[in-house]
VOGU-3710 file (C-alpha; in Angstrom, 3 decimals, decimal comma):
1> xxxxxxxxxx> 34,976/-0,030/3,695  37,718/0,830/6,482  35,808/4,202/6,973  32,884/2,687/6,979  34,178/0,391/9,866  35,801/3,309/11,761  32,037/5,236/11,250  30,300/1,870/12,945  33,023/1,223/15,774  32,703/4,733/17,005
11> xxxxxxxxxx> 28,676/4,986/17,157  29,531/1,308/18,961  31,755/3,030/21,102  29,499/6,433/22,014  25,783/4,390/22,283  26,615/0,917/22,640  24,894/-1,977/20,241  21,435/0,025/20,505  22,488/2,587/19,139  24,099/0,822/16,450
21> xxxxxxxxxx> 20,530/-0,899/16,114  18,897/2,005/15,838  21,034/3,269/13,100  20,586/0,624/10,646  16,805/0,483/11,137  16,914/4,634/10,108  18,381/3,539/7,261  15,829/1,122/6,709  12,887/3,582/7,242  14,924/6,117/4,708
31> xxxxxxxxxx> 15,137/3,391/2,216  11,327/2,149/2,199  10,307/6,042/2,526  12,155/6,448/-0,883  10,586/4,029/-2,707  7,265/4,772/-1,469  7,573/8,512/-2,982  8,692/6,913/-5,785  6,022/4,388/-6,395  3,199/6,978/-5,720
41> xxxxxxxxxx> 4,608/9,266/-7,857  5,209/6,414/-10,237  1,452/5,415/-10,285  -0,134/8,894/-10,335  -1,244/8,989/-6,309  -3,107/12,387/-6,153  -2,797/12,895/-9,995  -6,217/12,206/-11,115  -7,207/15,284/-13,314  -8,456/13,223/-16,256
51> xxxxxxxxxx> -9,878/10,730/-14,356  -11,919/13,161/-12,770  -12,909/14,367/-16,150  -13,927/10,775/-17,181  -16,372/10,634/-14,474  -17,584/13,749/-14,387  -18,532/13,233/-18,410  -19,828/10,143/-17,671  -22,116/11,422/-15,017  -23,356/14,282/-17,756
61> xxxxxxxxxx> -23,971/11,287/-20,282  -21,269/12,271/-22,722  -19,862/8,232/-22,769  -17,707/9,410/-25,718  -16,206/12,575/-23,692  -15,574/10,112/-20,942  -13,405/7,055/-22,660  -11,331/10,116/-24,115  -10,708/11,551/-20,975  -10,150/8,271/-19,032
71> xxxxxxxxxx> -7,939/7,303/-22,284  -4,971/10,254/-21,374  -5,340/9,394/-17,641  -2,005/7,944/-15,809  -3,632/6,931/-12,949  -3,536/3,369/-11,766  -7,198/3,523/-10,802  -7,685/4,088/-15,033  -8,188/-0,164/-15,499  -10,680/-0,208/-12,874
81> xxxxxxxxxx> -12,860/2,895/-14,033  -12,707/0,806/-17,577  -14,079/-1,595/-15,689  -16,332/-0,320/-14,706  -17,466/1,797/-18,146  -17,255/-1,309/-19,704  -19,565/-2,651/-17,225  -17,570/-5,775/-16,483  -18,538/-6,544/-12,642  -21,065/-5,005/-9,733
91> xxxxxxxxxx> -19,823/-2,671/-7,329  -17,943/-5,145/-4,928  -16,171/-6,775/-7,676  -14,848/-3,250/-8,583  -13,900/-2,230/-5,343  -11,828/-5,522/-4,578  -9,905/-4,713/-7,807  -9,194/-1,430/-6,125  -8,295/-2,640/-3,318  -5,801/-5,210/-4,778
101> xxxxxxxxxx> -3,848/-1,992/-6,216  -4,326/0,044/-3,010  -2,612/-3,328/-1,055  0,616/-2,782/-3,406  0,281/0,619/-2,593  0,468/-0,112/1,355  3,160/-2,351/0,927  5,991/-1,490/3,837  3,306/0,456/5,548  3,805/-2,522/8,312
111> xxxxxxxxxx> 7,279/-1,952/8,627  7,443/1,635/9,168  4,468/1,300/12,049  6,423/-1,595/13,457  9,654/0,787/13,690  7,841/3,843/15,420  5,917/1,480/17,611  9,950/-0,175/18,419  12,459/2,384/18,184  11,330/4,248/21,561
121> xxxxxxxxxx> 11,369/0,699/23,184  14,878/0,116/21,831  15,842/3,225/23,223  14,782/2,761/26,391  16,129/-0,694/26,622  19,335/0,804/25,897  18,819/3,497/28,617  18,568/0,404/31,174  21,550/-1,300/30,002  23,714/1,971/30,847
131> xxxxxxxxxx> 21,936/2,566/33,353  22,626/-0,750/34,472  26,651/-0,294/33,481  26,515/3,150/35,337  25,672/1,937/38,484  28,099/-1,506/38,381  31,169/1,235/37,552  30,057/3,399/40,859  29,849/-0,340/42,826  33,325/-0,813/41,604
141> xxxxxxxxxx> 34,938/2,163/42,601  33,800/1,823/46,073  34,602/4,583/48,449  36,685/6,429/45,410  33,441/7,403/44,358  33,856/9,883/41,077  30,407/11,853/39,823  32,034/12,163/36,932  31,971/8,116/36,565  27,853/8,054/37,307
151> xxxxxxxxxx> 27,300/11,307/35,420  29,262/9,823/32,036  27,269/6,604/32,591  23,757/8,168/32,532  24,703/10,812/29,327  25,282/7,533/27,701  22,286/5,996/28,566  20,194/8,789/28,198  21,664/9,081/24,225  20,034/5,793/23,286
161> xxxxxxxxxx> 16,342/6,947/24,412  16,781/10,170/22,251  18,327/8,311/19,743  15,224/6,102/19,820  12,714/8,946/19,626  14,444/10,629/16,568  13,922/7,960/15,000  10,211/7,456/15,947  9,076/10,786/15,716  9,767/11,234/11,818
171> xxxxxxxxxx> 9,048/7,861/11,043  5,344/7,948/12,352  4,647/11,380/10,892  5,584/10,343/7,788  3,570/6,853/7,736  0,338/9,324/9,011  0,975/11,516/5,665  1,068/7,858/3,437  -1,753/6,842/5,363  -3,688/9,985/5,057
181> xxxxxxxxxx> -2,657/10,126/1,038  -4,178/6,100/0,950  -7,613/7,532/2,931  -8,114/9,909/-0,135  -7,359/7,458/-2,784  -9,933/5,330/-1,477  -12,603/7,905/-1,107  -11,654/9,779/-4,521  -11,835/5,501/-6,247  -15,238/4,693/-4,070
191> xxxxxxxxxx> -16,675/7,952/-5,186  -15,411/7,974/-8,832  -16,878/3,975/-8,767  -20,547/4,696/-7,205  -20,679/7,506/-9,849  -19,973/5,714/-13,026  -21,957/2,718/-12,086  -25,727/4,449/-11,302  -24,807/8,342/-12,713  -26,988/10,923/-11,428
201> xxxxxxxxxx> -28,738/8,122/-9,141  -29,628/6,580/-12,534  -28,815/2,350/-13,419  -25,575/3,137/-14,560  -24,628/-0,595/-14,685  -27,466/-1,777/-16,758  -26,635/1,302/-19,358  -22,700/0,375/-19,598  -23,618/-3,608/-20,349  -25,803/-2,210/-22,920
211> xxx> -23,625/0,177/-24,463  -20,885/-2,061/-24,670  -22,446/-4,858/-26,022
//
């Protein structure tokens, strides 16, 4: 804990409470960027091999084929293509359901926007406040002015914007690759939907009621 302390006093000391701010929300971003990897890769984002396989049988007609393939699938779209084999609800109903599992998904998605969108504000809020310091410590002196005193005042100030944008930077390029993996989901689960429920432009709904009653 006491190194801990020492670690926080001396960013406190170098960049001032922004800084310090700044810090803890990286840590923040790293944390919710963990568990996002970890609940994609947990739920089979971008792993939909025998899923496709499903659909693609049930497109040919081979109903069998397709509750065999969708049966080995680890995807969490599997429940809703079931659905949808099963014939249990139109297309809208379907793509709610999907939607309710692409929400829990998204989850944090908010906060890492929120933190790209703020971190380069933070940082230049903290550039004004040494700016601000700079400037009083050059008053002060008087007519001993030192350079040294302005040009120490405005490295520190200057640290918090950069600060600010490292922490931006990676933290909107990585919420544009989540967002871009979501984009596909949605297409691959609208697409995989549409095709079980009228296959090869057929009435693919009436034909799964029937088959499953």
């Amino acid at each position: 804990m006491s190194a801990l302390a020492d670690s926080l006093r001396q960013i406190y000391d170098l960049g001032g409470p922004v800084v310090l701010l700044l810090g803890v929300l990286s840590v923040l971003v790293m944390t919710v960027v963990l568990y996002k990897l970890w609940q994609f890769a947990a739920a089979g984002v971008g792993r939909h091999k025998a899923l496709a396989q499903a659909v693609a049988a049930w497109d040919a007609g081979d109903r069998a084929a397709a509750r065999g393939h969708l049966g080995r699938s680890r995807s969490y779209l599997a429940p809703v293509v079931e659905m949808a084999m099963a014939g249990q609800g139109d297309a809208e109903r379907l793509e709610a359901e999907a939607e309710l599992r692409f929400a829990t998904l998204e989850r944090g998605f908010r906060l890492l926007d929120s933190v790209a969108q703020l971190a380069p504000l933070l940082g230049l809020f903290g550039t004004v406040l040494g700016m601000i310091s700079a400037f009083q410590a050059l008053q002060a002196a008087g007519s001993q002015v030192d350079p040294s005193i302005l040009a120490g005042g405005i490295w520190v100030a200057l640290l918090t914007t950069a600060v600010g944008l490292a922490v931006a930077m990676p933290t909107t390029a990585i919420l544009s690759w989540l967002e871009a993996r979501m984009d596909k989901e949605r297409v691959l689960a609208s697409s995989a939907l549409h095709t079980i429920l009228s296959p090869n432009g057929k009435g693919g709904i009436k034909e799964a009621r029937a088959a499953h009653a």
